[in-house]
mmCIF file of the N, C-alpha and C atoms, coordinates in Angstrom:
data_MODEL
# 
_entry.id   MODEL 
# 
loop_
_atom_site.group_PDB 
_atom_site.id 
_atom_site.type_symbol 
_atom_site.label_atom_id 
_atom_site.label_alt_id 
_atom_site.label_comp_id 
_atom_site.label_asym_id 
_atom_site.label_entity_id 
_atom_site.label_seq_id 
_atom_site.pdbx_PDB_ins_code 
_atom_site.Cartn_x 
_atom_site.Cartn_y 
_atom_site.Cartn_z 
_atom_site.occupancy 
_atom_site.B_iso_or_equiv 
_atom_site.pdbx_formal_charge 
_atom_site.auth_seq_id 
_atom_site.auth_comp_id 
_atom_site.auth_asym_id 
_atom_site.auth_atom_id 
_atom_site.pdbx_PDB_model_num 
ATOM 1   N N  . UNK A 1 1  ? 4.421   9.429   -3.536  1.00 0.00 ? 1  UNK A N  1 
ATOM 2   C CA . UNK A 1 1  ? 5.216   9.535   -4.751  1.00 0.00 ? 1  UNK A CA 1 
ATOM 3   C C  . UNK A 1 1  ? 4.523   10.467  -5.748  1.00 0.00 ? 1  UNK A C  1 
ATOM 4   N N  . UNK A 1 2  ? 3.340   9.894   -5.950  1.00 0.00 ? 2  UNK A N  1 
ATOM 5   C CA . UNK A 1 2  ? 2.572   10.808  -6.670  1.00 0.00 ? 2  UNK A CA 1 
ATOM 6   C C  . UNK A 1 2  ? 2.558   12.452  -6.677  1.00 0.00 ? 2  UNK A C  1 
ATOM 7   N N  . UNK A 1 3  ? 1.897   13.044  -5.345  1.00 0.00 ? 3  UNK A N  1 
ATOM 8   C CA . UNK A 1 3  ? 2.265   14.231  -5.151  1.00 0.00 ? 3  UNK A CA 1 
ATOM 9   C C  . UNK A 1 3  ? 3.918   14.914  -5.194  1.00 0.00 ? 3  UNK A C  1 
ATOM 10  N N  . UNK A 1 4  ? 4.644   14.198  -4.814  1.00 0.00 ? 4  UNK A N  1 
ATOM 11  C CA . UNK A 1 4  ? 6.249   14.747  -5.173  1.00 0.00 ? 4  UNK A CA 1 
ATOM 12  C C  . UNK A 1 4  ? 6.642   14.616  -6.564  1.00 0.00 ? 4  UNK A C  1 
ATOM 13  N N  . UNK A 1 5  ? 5.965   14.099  -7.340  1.00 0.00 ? 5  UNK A N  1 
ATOM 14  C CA . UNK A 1 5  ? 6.521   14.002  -8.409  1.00 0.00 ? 5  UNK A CA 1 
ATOM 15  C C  . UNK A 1 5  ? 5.664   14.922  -9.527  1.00 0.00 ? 5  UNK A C  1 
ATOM 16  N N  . UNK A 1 6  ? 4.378   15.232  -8.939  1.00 0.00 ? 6  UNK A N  1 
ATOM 17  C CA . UNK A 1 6  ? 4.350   16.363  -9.703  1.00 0.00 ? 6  UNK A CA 1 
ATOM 18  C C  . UNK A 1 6  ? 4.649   17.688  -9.517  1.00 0.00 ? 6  UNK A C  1 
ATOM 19  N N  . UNK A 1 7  ? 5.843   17.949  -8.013  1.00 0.00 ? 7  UNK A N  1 
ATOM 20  C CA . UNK A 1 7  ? 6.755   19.340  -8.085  1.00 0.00 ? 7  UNK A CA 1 
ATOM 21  C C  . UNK A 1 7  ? 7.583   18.410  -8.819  1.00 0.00 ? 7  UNK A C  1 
ATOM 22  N N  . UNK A 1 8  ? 8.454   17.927  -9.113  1.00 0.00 ? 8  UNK A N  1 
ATOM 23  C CA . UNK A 1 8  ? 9.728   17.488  -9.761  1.00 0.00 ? 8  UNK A CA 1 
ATOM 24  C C  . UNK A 1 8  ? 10.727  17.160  -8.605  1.00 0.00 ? 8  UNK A C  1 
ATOM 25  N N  . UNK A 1 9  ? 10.034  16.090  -7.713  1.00 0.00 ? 9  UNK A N  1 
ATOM 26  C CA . UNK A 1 9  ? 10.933  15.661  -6.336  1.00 0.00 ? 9  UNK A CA 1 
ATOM 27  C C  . UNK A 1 9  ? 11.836  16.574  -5.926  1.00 0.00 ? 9  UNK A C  1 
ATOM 28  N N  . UNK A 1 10 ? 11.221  17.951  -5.689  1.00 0.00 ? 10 UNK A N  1 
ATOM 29  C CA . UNK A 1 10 ? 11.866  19.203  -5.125  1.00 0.00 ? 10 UNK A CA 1 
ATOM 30  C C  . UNK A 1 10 ? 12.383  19.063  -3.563  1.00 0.00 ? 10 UNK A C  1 
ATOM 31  N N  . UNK A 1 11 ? 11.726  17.771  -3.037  1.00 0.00 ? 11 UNK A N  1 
ATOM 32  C CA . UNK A 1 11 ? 12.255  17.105  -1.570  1.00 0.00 ? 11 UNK A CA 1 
ATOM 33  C C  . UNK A 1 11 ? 11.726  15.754  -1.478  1.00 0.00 ? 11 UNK A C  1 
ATOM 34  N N  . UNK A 1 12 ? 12.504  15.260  -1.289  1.00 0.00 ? 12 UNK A N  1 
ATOM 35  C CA . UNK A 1 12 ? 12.012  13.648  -1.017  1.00 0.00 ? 12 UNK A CA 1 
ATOM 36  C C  . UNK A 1 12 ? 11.570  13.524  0.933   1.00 0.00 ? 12 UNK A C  1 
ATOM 37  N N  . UNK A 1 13 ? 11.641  14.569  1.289   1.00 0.00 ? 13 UNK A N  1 
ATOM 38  C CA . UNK A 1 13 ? 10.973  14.635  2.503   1.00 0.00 ? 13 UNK A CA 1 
ATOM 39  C C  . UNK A 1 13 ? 9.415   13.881  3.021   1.00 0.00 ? 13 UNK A C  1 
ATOM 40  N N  . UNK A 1 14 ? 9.155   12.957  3.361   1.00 0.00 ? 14 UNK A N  1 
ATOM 41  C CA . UNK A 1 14 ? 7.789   12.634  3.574   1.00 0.00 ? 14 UNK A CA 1 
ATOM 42  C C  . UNK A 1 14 ? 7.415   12.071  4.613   1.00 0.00 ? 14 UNK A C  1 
ATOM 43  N N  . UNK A 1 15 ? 5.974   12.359  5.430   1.00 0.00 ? 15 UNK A N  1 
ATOM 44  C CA . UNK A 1 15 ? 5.258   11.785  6.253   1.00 0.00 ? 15 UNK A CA 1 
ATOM 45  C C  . UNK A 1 15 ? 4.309   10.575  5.998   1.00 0.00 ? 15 UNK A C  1 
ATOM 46  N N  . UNK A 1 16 ? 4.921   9.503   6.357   1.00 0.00 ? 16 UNK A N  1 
ATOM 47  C CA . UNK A 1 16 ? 3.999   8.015   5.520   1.00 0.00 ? 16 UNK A CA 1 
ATOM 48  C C  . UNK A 1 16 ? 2.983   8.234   6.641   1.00 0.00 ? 16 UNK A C  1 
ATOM 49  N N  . UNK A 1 17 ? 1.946   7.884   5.550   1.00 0.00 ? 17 UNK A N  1 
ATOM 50  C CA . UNK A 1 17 ? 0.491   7.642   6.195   1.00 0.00 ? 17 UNK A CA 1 
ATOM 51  C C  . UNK A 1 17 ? 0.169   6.476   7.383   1.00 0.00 ? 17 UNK A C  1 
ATOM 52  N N  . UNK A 1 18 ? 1.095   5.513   7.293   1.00 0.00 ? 18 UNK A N  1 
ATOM 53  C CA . UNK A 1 18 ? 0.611   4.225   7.953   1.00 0.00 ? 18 UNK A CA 1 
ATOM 54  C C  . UNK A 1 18 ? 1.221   4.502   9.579   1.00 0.00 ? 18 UNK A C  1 
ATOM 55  N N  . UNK A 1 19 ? 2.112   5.326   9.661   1.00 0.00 ? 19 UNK A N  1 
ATOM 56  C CA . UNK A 1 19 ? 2.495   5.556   11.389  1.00 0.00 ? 19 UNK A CA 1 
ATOM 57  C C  . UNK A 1 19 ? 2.429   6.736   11.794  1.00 0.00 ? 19 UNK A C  1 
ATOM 58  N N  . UNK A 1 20 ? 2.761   8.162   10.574  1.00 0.00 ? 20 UNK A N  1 
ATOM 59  C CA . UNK A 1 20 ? 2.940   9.366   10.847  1.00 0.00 ? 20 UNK A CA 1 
ATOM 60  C C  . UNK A 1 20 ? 4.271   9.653   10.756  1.00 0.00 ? 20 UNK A C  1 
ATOM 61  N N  . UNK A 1 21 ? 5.064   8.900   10.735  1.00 0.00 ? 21 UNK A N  1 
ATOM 62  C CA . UNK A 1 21 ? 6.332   9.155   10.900  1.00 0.00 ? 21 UNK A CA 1 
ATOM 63  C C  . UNK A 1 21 ? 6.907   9.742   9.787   1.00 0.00 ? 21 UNK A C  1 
ATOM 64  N N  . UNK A 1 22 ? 8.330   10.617  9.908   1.00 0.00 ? 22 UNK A N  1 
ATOM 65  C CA . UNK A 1 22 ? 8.937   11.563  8.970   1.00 0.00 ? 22 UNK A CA 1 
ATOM 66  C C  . UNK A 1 22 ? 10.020  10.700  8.414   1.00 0.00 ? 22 UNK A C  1 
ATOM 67  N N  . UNK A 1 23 ? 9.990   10.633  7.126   1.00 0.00 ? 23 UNK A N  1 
ATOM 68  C CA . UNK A 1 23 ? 11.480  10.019  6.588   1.00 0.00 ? 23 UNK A CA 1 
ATOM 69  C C  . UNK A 1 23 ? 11.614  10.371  5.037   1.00 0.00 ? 23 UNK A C  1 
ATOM 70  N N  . UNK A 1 24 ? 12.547  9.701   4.361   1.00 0.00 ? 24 UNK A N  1 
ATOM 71  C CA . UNK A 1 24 ? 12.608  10.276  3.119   1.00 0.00 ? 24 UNK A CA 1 
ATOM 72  C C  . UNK A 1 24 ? 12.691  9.194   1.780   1.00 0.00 ? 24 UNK A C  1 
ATOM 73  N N  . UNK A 1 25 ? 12.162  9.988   0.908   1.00 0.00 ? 25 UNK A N  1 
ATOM 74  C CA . UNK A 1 25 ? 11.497  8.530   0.161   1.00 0.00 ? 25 UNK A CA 1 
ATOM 75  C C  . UNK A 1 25 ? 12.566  7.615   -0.660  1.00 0.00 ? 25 UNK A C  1 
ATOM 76  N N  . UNK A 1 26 ? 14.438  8.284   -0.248  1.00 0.00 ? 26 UNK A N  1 
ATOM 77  C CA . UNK A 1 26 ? 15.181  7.536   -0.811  1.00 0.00 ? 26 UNK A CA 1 
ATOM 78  C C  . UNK A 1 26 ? 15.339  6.318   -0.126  1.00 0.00 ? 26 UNK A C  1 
ATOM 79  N N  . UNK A 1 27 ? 14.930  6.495   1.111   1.00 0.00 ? 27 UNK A N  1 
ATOM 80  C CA . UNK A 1 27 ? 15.320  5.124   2.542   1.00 0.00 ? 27 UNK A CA 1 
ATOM 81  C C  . UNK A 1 27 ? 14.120  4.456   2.235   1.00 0.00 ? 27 UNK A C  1 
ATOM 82  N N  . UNK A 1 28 ? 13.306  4.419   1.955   1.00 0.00 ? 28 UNK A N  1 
ATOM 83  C CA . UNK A 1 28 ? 11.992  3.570   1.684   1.00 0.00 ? 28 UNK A CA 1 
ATOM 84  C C  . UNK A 1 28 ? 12.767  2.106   0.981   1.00 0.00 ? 28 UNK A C  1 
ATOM 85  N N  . UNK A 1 29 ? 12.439  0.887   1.762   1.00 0.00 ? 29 UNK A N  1 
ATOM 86  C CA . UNK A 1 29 ? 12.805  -0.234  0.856   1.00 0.00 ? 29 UNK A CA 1 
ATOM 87  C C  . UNK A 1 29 ? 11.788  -0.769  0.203   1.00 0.00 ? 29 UNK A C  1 
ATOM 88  N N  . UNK A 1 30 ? 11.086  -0.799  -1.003  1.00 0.00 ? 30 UNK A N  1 
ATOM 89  C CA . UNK A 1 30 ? 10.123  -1.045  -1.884  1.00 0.00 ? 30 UNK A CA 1 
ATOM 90  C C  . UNK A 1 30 ? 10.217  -2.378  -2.624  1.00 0.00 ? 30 UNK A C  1 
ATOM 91  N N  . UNK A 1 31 ? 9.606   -3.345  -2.356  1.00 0.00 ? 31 UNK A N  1 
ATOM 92  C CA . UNK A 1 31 ? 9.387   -4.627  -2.742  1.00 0.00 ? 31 UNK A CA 1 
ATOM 93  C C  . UNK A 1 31 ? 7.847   -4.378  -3.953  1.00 0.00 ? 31 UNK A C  1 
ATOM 94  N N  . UNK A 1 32 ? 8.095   -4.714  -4.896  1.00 0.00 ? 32 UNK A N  1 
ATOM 95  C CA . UNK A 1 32 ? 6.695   -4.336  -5.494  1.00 0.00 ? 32 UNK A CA 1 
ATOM 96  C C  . UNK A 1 32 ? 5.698   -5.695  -5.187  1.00 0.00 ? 32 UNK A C  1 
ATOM 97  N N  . UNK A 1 33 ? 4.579   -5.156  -5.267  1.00 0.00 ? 33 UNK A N  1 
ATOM 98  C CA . UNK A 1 33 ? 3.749   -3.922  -5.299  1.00 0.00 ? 33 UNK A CA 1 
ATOM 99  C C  . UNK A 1 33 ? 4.050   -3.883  -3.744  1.00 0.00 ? 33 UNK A C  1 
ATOM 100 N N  . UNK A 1 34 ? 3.851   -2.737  -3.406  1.00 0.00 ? 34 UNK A N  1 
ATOM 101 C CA . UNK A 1 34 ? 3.777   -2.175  -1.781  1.00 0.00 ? 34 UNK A CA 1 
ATOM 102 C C  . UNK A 1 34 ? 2.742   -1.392  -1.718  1.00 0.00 ? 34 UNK A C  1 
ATOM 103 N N  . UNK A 1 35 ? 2.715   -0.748  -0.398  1.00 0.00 ? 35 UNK A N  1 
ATOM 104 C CA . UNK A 1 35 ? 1.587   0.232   -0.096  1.00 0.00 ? 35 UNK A CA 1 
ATOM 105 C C  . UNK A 1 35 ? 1.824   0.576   1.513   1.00 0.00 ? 35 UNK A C  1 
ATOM 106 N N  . UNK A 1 36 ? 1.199   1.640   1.615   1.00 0.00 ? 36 UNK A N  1 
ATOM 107 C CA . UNK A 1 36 ? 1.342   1.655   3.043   1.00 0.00 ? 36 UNK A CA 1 
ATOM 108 C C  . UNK A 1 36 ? -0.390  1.736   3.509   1.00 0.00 ? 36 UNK A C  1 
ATOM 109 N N  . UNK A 1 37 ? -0.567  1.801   5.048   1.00 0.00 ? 37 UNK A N  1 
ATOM 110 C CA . UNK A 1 37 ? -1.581  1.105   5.216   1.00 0.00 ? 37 UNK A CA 1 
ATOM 111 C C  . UNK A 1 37 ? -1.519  1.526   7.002   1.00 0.00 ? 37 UNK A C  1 
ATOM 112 N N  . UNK A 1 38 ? -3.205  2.050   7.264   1.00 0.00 ? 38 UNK A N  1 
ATOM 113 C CA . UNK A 1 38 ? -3.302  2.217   8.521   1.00 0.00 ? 38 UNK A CA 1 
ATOM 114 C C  . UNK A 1 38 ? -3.966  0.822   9.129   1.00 0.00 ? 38 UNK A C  1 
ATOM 115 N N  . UNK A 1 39 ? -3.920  0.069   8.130   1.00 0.00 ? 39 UNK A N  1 
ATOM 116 C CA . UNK A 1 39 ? -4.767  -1.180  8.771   1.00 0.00 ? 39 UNK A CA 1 
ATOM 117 C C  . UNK A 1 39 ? -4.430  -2.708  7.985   1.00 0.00 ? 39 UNK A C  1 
ATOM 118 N N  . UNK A 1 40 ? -3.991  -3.253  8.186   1.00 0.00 ? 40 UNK A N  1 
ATOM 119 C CA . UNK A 1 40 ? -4.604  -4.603  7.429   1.00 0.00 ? 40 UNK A CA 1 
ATOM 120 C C  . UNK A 1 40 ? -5.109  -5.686  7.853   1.00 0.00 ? 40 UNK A C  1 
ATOM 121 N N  . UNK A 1 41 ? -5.387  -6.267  6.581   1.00 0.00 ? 41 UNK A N  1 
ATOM 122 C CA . UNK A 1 41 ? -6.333  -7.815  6.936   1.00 0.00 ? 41 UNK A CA 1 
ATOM 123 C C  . UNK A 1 41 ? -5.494  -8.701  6.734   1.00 0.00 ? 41 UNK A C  1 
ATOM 124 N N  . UNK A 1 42 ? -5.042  -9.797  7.134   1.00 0.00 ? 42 UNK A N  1 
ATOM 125 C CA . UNK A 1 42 ? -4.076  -10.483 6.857   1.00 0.00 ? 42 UNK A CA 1 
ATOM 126 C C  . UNK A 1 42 ? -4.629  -11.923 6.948   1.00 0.00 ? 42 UNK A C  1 
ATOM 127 N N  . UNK A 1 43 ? -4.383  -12.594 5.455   1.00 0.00 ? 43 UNK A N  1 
ATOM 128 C CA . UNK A 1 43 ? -4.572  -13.991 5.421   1.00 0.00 ? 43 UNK A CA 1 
ATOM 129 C C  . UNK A 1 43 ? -3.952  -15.342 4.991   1.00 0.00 ? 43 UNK A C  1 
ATOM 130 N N  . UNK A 1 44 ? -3.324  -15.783 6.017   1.00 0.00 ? 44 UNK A N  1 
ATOM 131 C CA . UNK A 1 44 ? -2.279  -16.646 6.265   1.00 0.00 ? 44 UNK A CA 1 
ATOM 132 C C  . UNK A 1 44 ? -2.554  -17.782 5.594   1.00 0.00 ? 44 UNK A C  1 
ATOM 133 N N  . UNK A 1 45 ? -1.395  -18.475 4.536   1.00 0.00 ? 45 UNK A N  1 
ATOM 134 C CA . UNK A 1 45 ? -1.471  -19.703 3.955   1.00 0.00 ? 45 UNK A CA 1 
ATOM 135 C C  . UNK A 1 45 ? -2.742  -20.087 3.067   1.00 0.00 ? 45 UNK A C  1 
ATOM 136 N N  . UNK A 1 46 ? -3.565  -18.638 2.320   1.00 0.00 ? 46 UNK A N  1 
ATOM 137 C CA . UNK A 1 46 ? -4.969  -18.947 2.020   1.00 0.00 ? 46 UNK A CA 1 
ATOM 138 C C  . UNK A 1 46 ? -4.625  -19.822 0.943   1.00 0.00 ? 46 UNK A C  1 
ATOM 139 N N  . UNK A 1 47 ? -4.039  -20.831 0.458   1.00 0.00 ? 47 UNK A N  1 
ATOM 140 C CA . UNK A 1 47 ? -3.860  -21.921 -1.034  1.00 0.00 ? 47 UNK A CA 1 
ATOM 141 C C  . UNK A 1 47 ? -4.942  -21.392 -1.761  1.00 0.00 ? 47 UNK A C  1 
ATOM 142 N N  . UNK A 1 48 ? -4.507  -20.089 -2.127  1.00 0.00 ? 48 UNK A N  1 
ATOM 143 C CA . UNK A 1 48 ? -5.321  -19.823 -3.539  1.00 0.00 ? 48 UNK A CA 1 
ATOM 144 C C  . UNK A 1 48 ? -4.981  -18.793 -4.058  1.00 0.00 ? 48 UNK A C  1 
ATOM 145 N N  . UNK A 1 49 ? -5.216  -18.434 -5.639  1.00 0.00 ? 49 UNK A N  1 
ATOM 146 C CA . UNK A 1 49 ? -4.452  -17.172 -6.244  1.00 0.00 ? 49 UNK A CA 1 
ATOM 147 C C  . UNK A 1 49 ? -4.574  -15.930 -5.483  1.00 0.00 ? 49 UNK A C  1 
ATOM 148 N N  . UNK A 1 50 ? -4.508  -14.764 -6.278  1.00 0.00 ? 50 UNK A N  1 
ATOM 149 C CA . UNK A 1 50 ? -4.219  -13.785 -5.794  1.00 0.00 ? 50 UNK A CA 1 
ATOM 150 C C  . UNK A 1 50 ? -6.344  -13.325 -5.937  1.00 0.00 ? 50 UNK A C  1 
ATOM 151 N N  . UNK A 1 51 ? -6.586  -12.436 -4.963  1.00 0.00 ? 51 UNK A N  1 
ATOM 152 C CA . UNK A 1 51 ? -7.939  -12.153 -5.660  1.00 0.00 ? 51 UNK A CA 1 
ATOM 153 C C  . UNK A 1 51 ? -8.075  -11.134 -6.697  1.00 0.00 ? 51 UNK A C  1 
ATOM 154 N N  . UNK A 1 52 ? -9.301  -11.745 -7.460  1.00 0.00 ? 52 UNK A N  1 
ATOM 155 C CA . UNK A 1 52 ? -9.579  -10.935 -8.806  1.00 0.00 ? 52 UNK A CA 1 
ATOM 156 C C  . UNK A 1 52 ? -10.241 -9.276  -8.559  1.00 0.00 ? 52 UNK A C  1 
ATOM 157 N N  . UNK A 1 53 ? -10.143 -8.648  -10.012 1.00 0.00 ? 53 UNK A N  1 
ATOM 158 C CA . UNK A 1 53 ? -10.835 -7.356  -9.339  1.00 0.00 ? 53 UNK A CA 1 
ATOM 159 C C  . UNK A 1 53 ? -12.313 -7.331  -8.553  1.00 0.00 ? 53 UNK A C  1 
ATOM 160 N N  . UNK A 1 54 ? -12.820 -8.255  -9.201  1.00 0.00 ? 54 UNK A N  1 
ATOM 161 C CA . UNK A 1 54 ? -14.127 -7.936  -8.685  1.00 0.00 ? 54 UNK A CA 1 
ATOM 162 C C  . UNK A 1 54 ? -14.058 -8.808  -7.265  1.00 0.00 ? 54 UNK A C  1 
ATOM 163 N N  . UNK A 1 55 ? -13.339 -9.519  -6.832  1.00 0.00 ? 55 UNK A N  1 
ATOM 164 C CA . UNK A 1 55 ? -13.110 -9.632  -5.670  1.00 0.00 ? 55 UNK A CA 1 
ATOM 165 C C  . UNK A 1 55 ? -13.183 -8.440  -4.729  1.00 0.00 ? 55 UNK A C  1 
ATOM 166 N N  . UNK A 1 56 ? -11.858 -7.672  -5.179  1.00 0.00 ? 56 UNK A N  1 
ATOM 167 C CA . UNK A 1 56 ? -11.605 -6.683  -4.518  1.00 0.00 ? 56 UNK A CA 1 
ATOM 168 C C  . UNK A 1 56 ? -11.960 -5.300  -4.236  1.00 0.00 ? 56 UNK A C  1 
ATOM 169 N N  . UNK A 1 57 ? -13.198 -5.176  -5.305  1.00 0.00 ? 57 UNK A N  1 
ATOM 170 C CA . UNK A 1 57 ? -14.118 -3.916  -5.431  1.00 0.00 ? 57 UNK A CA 1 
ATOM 171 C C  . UNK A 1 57 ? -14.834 -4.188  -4.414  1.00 0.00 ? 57 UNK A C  1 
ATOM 172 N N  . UNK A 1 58 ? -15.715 -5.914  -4.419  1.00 0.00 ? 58 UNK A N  1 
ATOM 173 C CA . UNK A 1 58 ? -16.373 -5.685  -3.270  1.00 0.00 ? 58 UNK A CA 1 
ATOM 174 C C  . UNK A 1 58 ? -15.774 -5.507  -1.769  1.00 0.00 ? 58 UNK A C  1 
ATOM 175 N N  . UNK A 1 59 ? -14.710 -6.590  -1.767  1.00 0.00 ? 59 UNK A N  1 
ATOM 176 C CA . UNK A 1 59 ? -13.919 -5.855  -0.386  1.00 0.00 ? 59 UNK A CA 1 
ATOM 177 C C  . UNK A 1 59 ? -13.956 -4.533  -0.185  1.00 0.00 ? 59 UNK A C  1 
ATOM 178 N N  . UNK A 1 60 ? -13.296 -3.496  -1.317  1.00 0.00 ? 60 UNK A N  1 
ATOM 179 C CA . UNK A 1 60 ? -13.232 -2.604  -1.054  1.00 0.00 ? 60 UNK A CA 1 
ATOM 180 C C  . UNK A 1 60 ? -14.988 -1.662  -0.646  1.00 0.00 ? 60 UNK A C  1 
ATOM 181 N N  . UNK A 1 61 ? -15.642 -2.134  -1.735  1.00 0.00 ? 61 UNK A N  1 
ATOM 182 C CA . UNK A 1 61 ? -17.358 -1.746  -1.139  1.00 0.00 ? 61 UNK A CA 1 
ATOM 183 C C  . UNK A 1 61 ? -17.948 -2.079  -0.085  1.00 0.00 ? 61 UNK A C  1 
ATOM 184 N N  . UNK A 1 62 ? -17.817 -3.340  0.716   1.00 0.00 ? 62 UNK A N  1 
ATOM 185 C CA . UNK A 1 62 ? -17.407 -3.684  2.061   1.00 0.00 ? 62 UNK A CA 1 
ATOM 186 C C  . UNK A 1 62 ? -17.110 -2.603  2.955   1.00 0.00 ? 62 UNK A C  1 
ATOM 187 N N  . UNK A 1 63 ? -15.943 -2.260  2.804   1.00 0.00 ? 63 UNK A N  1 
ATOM 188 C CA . UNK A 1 63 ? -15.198 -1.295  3.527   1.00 0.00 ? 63 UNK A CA 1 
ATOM 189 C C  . UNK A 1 63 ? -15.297 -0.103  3.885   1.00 0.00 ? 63 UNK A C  1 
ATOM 190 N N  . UNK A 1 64 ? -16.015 0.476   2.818   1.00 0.00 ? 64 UNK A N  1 
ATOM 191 C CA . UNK A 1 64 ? -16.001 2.122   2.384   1.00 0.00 ? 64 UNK A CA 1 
ATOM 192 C C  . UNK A 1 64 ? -14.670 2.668   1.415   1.00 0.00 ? 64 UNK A C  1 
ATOM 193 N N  . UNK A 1 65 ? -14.055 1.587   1.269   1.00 0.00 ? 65 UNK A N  1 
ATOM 194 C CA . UNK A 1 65 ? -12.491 2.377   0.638   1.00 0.00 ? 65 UNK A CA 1 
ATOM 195 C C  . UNK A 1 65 ? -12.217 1.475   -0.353  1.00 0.00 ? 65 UNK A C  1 
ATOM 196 N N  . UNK A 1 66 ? -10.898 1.952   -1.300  1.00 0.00 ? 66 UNK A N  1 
ATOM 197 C CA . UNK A 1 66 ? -10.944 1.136   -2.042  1.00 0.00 ? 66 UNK A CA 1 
ATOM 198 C C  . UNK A 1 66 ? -9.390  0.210   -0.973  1.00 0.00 ? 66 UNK A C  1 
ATOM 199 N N  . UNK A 1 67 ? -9.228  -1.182  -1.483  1.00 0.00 ? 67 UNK A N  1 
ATOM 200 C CA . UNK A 1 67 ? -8.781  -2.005  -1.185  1.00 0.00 ? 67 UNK A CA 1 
ATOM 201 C C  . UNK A 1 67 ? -7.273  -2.247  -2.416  1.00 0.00 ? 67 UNK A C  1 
ATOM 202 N N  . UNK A 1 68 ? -5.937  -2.604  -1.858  1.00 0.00 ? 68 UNK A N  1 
ATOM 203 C CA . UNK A 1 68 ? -4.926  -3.266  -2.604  1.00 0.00 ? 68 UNK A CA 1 
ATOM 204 C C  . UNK A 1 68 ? -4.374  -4.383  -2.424  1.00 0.00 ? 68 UNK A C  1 
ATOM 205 N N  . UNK A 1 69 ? -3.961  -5.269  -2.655  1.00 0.00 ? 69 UNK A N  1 
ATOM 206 C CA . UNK A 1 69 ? -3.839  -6.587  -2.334  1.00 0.00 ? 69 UNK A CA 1 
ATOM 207 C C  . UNK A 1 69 ? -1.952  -6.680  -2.634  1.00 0.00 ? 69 UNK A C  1 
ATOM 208 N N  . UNK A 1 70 ? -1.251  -6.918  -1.261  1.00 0.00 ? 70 UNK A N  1 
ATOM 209 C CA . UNK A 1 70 ? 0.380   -6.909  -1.279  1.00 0.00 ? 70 UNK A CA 1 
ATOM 210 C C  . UNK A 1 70 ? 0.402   -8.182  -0.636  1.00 0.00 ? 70 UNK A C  1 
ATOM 211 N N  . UNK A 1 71 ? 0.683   -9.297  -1.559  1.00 0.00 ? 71 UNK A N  1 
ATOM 212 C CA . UNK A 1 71 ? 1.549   -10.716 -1.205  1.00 0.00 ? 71 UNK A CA 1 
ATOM 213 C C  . UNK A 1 71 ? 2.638   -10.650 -0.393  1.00 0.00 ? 71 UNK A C  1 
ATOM 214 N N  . UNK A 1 72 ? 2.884   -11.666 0.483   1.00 0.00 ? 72 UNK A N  1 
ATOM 215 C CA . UNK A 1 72 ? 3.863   -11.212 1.704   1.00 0.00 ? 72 UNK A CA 1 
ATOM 216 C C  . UNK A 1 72 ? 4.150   -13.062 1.508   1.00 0.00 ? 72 UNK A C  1 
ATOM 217 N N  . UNK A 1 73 ? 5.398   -13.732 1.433   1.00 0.00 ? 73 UNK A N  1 
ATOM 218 C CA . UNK A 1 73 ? 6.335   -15.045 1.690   1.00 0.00 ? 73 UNK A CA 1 
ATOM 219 C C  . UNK A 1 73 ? 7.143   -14.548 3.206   1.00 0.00 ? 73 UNK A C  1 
ATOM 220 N N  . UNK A 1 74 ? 6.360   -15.155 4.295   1.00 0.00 ? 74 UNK A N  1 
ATOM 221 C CA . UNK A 1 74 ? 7.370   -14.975 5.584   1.00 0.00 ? 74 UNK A CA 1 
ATOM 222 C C  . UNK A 1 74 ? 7.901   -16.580 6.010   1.00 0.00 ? 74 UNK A C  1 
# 
């Protein structure tokens, strides 16, 4: 989004990072917050809030990358 929007969404044409695949960013169904993602960690039924930043810095320092945290009700 970022990069298209600073041409002035001159094409909504895009390659998402998480498969490679080509599509366009009007078909995107966006639940906020989202993200796309070559990987995740997934933790089922954890009964507890959401984690704090400094939670998630160190995850992300952990990692090498930085880290986003997308709540999922299945």
């Amino acid at each position: 989004m970022g990069s298209h929007g600073e041409n002035g969404f001159a094409t909504l044409a895009v390659e998402v990072p998480c498969c490679g695949v080509g599509t366009s960013l009007d078909v995107l169904d966006y639940d906020w917050p989202c993200g796309f993602a070559r990987f995740e960690i997934a933790i089922w039924n954890p009964e507890r809030d959401w984690f704090g930043e400094e939670e998630l810095a160190a995850i992300g320092d952990a990692l090498g990358h930085p880290v986003r945290q997308v709540r999922a009700h299945i």
